[in-house]
N, C-alpha and C positions, 0 to 999 in steps of 0.2 A: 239671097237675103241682103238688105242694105246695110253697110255699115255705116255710122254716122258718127263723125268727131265733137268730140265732148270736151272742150279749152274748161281747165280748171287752173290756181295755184298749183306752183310746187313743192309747200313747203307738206312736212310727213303727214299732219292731219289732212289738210286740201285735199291731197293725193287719195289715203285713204277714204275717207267722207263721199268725195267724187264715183269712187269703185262701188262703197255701199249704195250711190243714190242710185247708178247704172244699174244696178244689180235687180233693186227695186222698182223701176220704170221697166225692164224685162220684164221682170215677174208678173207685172199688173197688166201687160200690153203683150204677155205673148211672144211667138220666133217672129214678127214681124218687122224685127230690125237688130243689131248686133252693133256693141259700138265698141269705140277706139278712147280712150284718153289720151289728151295734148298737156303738156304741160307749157306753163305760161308765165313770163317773170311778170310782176307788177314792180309798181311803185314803192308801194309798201313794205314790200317782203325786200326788195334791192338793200332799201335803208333803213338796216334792221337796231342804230341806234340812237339814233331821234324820237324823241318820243312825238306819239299820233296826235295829241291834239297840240302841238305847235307846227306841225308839217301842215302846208300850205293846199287848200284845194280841196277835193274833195274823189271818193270813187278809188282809194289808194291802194285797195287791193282789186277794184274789179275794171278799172276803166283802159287797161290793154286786153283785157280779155271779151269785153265788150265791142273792142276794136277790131278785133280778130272773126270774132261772131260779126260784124256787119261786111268784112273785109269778102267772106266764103270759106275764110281761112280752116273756121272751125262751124260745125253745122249745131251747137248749140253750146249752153255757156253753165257752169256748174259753181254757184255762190252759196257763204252765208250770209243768211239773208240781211242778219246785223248789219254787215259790209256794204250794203248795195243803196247809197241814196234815193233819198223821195223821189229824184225826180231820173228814170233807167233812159234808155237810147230814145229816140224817136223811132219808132217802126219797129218796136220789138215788145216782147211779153213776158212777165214773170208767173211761172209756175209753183205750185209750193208742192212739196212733201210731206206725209206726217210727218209730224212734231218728235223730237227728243224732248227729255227734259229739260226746261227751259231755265232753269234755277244757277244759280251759281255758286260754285262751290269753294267750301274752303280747303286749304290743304296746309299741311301745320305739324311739326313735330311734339307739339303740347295738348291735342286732342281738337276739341272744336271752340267757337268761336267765345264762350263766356272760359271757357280755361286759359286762353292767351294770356299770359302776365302779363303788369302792369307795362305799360310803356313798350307793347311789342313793337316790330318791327314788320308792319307787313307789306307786300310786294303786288303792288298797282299801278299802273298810270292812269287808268278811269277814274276821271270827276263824277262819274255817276256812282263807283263803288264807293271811292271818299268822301263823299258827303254821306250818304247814309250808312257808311259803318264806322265814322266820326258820329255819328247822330248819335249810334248806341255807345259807343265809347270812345267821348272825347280823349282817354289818355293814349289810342293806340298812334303809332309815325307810319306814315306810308312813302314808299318812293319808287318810284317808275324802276318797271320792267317790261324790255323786250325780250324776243326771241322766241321761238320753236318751243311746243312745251316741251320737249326731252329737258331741254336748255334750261327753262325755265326751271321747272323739276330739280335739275342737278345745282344749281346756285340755291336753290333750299337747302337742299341736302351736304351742301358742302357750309351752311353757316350763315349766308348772307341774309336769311332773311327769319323768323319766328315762324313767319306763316304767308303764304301765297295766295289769290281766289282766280281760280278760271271756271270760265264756265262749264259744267256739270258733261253737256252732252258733247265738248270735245273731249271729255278724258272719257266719256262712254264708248265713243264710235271707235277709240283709240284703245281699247280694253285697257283702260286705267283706274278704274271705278275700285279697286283695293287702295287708294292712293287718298283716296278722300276721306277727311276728318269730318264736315259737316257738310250736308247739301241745305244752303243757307235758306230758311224762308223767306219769301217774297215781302212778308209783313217787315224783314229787319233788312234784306235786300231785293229789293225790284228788278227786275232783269232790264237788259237794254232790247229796245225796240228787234224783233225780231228773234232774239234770240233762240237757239233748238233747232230753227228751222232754216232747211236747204232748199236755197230756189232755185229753180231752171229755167234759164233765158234761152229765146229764140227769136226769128223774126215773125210777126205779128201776120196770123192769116197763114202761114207755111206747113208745108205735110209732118214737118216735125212737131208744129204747133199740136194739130189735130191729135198726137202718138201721146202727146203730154197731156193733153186733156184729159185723156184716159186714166193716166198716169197721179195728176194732183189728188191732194185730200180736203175735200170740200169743207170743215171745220177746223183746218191750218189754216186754208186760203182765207176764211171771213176771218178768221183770229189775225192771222197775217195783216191782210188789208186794212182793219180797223187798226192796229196800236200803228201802220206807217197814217194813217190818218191825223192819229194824233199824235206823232211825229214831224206831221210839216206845220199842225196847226200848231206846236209849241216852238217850231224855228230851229231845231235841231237834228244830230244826232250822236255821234258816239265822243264829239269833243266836250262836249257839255253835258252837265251833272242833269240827265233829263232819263227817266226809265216810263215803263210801262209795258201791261202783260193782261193780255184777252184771254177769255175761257168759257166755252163753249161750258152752256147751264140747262138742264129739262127744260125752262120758262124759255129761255134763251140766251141773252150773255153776259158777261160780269169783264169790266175792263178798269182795271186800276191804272191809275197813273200818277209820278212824282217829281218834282221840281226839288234841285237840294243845292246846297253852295257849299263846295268839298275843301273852302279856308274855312267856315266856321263849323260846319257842320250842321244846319237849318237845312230841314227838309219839311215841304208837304206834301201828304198824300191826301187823293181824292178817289172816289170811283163812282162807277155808274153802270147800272145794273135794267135790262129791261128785253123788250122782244128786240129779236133778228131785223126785224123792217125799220126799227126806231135806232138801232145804233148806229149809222153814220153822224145822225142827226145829236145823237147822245153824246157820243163822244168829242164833235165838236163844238160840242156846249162844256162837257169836261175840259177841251183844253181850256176856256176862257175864265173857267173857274179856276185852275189849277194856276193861270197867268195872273189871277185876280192877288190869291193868296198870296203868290210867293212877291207879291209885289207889296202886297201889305204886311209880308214879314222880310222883307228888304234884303231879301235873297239875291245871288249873285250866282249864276248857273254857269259864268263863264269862269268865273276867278281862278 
């Protein structure tokens, strides 16, 4: 049996996430290969207190791991998919996994997000969360936070903060889902581009390729594909107040998207809703309306 290395983060979710994805690329493909985890520093995770979107460049948690996968070092590459820029290595391929929950959640010692008192304090450094939950409640303060979620988790709990939001399906994968006050809707928060979902990188055309083909889940992948579509069409990703979340419909698919400015709190949303063959096409009509609006409500995605 071949074993194949699998380069992921180090930090405790990475680690774990990376195990469940192995687990389930077994499961779906069979004894036909047995793998290894590499663990892998990035950028990102080295400097853990800068906040992200002033760190310069782009790729910060996957672009040494990508390096490693073109090097031979590691025979395939294990991301969220959040993480991984529009535009991946030349000569390589992203895989998707089903989907977790893509929502974002909140966590809070005062219940969920309409019980935060006045003037809470909550714990962000996403322009895309601050602008739309400034939207709904201009009186809340928000201020950057890094770190591991243990980490994160324990600075709530010790006072720093009223209430935290991380995303839903890393406190899922992480058996933390007792820890969440609200799993936020997407009407009052948008997820960012990708989120839920774990891709696997490989090179393009390779026998690992063919083992993950078997492997992906065909309405992640067109979910996936579509909102990084309209991710390059609106110029962004995780440093700018820019969201969006595809979903697979009976008719075919439903893909919202938001533009917000997380100093005042101005958000719009748009969607677009139609058959599987017409949403490339749909959606890069949504971003130009989505750019249309937030330029005629004098939105600022970078502030």
């Amino acid at each position: 049996m071949t074993t194949l290395k699998a380069g992921t983060r180090g930090s405790q979710l990475a680690w774990t996430q990376a195990g469940q994805a192995l687990e389930a690329i077994a499961s779906r493909v069979g004894g036909s290969a047995s793998f290894e985890r590499v663990r892998i520093d990035t950028r990102g995770d080295r400097d853990r207190s800068t906040s992200l979107k002033v760190m310069p460049g782009s790729g910060l948690f996957t672009k040494e791991i990508e390096a490693a996968l073109l090097s031979g070092e590691v025979d395939l590459a294990i991301h969220s998919l959040k993480d991984v820029p529009f535009d991946v290595q030349p000569g390589t391929e992203l895989h998707m996994l089903p989907r977790e929950d893509p929502r974002d959640a909140l966590i809070s010692r005062h219940g969920g997000f309409d019980a935060l008192p006045e003037g809470a304090l909550v714990g962000t450094g996403s322009p895309r969360r601050i602008a739309q939950l400034r939207n709904r409640r201009p009186d809340l303060r928000f201020s950057d936070i890094r770190g591991n979620l243990d980490t994160r988790l324990r600075r709530l709990d010790e006072g720093e903060y009223d209430a935290i939001v991380l995303a839903s399906a890393g406190l899922s994968r992480l058996g933390w889902t007792d820890r969440i006050a609200e799993r936020l809707d997407p009407g009052i928060c948008l997820p960012a581009f990708g989120q839920g979902v774990l891709a696997v990188q490989c090179l393009a055309g390779s026998d690992v390729s063919i083992l993950l083909e078997e492997a992906s889940d065909p309405d992640t992948t067109l979910c996936a594909e579509l909102e990084r579509v309209l991710m390059r069409a609106l110029g962004g990703g995780c440093k700018r107040a820019l969201a969006a979340l595809a979903e697979t419909t009976p008719e075919g698919v439903r893909v919202r998207g938001a533009v917000g400015d997380p100093r005042t709190g101005g958000v719009v949303r748009l969607s677009w809703t139609g058959p599987r063959d017409a949403a490339r096409a749909g959606v890069e009509r949504l971003a130009l309306d989505l750019l249309d609006a937030a330029r005629e409500a004098g939105l600022d995605a970078d502030s």
